[in-house]
C-alpha positions as CSV (number, residue, x, y, z in Angstrom):
1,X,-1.3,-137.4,78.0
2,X,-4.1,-135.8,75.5
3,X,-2.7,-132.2,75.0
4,X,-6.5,-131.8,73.0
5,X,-8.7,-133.4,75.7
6,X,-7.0,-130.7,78.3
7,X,-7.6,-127.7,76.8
8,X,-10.9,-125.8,77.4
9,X,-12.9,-124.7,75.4
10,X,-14.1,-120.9,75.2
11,X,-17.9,-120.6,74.2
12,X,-18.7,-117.8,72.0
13,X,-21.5,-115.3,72.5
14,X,-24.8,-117.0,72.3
15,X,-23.9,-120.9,72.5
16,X,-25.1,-123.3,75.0
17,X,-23.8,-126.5,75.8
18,X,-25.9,-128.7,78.0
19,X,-25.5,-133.1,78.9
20,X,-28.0,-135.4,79.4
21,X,-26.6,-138.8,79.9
22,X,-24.5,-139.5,76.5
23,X,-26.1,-136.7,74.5
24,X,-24.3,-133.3,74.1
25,X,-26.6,-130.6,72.5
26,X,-24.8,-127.2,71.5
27,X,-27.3,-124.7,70.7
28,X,-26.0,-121.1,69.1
29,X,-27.0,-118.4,66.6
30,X,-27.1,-121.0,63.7
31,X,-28.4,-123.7,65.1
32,X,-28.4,-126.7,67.1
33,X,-26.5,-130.0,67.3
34,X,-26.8,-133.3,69.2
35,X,-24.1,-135.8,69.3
36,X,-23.9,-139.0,71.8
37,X,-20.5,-138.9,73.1
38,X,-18.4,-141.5,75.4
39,X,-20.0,-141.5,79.0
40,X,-17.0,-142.2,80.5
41,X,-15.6,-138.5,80.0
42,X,-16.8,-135.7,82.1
43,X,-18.0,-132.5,80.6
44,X,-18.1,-129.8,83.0
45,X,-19.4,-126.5,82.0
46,X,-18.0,-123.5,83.6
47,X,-19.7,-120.0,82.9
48,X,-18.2,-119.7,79.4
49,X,-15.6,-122.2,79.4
50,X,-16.0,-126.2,78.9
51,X,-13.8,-128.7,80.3
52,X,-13.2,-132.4,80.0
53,X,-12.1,-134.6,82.6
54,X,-11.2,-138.5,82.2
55,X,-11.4,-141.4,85.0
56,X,-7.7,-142.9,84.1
57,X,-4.7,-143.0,82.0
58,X,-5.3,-145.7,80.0
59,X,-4.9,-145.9,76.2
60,X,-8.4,-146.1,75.5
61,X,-9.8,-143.3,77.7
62,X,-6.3,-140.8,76.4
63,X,-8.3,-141.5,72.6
64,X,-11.7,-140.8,74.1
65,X,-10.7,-137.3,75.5
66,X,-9.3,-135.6,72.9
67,X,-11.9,-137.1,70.8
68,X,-14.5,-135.7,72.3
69,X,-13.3,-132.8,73.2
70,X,-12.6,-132.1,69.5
71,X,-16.3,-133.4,68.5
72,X,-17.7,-130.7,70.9
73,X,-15.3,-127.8,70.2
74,X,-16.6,-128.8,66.0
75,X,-20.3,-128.9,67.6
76,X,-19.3,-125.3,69.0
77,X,-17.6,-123.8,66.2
78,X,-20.6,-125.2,63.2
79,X,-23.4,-123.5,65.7
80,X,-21.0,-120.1,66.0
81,X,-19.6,-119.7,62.6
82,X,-20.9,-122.8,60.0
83,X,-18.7,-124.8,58.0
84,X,-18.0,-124.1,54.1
85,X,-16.3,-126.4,51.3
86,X,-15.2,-125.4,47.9
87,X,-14.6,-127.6,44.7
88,X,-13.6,-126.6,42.0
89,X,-14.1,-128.4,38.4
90,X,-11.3,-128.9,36.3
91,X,-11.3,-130.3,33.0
92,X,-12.8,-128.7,29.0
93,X,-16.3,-129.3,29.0
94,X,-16.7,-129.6,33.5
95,X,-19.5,-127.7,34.7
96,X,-21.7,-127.5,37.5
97,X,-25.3,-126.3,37.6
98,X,-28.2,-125.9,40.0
99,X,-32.0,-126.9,39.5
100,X,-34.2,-126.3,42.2
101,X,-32.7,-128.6,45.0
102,X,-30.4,-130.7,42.2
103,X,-27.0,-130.3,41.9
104,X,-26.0,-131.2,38.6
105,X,-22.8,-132.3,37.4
106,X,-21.5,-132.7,34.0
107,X,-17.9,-134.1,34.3
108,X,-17.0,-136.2,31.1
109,X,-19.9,-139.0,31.0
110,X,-22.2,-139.9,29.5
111,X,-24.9,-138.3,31.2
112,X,-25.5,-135.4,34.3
113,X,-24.7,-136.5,37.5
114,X,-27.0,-135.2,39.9
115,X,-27.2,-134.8,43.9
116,X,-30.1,-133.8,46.3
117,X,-29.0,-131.3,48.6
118,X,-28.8,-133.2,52.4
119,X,-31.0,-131.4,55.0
120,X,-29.1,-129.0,56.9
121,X,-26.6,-128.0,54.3
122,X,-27.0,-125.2,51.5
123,X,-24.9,-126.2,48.1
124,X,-24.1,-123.0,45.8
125,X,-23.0,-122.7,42.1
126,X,-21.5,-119.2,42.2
127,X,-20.3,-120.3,38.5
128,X,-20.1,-123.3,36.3
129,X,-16.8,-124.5,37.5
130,X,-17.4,-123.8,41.5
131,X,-19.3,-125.6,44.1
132,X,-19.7,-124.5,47.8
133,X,-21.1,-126.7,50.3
134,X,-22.3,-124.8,53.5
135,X,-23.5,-126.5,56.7
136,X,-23.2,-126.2,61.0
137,X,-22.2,-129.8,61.1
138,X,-18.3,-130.0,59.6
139,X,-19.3,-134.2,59.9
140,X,-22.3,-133.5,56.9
141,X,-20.2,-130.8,54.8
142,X,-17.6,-132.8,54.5
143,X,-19.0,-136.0,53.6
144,X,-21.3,-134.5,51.0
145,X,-18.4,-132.6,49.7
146,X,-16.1,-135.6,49.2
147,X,-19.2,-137.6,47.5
148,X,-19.4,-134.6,45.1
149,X,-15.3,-134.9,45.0
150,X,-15.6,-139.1,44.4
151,X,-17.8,-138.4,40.7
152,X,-14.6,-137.8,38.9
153,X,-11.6,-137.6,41.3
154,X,-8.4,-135.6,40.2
155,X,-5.9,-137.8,37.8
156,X,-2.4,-137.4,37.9
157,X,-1.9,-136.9,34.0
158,X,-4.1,-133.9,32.9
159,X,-5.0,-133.2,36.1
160,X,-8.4,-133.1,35.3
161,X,-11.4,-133.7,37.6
162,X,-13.3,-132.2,41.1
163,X,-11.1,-131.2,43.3
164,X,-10.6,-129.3,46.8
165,X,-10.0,-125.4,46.4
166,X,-6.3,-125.2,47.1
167,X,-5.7,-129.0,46.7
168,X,-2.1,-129.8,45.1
169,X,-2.7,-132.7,42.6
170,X,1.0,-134.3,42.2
171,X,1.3,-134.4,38.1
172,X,2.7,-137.4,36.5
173,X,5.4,-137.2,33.3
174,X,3.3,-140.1,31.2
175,X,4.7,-141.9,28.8
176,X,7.4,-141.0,26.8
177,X,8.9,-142.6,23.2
178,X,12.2,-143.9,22.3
């Protein structure tokens, strides 16, 4: 039984959410969102409460609605409150800047790395060592975030690199002599 797929979900003040065929729109203070979702789940909207109903209990359909009740309820939340994503460089010499629309990273190459902010999503430098990736769609914030993260990844010897705020990187000994 999907415990996820059974749970309603409470709309805030503000949000919509409407159906037309396999298309969910959510529209709220922040924005709006469209997502096609699996037509085999029913979405039923109820005053300020949405439900989700499923035809059987087969395997395929249990996936299908908590999955889309979870892709709704994120739809929901990113128009209500927005999605945000820190990184933080780590390393002598890491910095971030911002020119214009660039992100620019310098992380140990050779040359700046630099990144186009994606449409929808605001990237701040608040200082040289942390990024912050805003956005309604948790989807596009996270993906940009972890393409910023993939430049130079944390290693497990210095510990050096882009990493999550409050990410543990597990430290390794190195080498040691005889």
């Amino acid at each position: 039984m999907s415990r996820i797929g059974n749970k309603a979900i409470t709309l805030p003040a503000g949000v919509e959410v409407a159906r037309e065929g396999d298309v969910v729109t959510v529209k709220g203070p922040k924005g709006e969102l469209s997502r096609s979702v699996a037509h085999e789940i029913n979405l039923t909207v109820d005053g300020t409460e949405v439900s989700f109903t499923r035809p059987s209990d087969d395997g395929r359909m249990k996936a299908l609605h908590g999955t889309t009740r979870a892709i709704v309820n994120n739809m929901v939340e990113g128009v209500s409150n927005g999605f945000k994503k820190t990184l933080k460089l780590v390393g002598v010499g890491y910095r971030a800047s911002k020119q214009g629309d660039k992100l620019v990273l310098n992380v140990g190459y050779s040359h700046p790395v630099e990144f186009e902010a994606r449409e929808g999503l605001t990237v701040e430098v608040p200082d040289s060592t942390t990024i912050t990736v805003e956005g309604i769609s948790k989807q596009f914030v996270g993906d940009f975030a972890a393409e910023i993260r993939a430049v130079r990844a944390p290693e497990p010897y210095k510990g050096k690199g882009i990493r999550y705020e409050g990410e543990y990187v597990a430290r390794k000994e190195g080498k040691t002599g005889k």
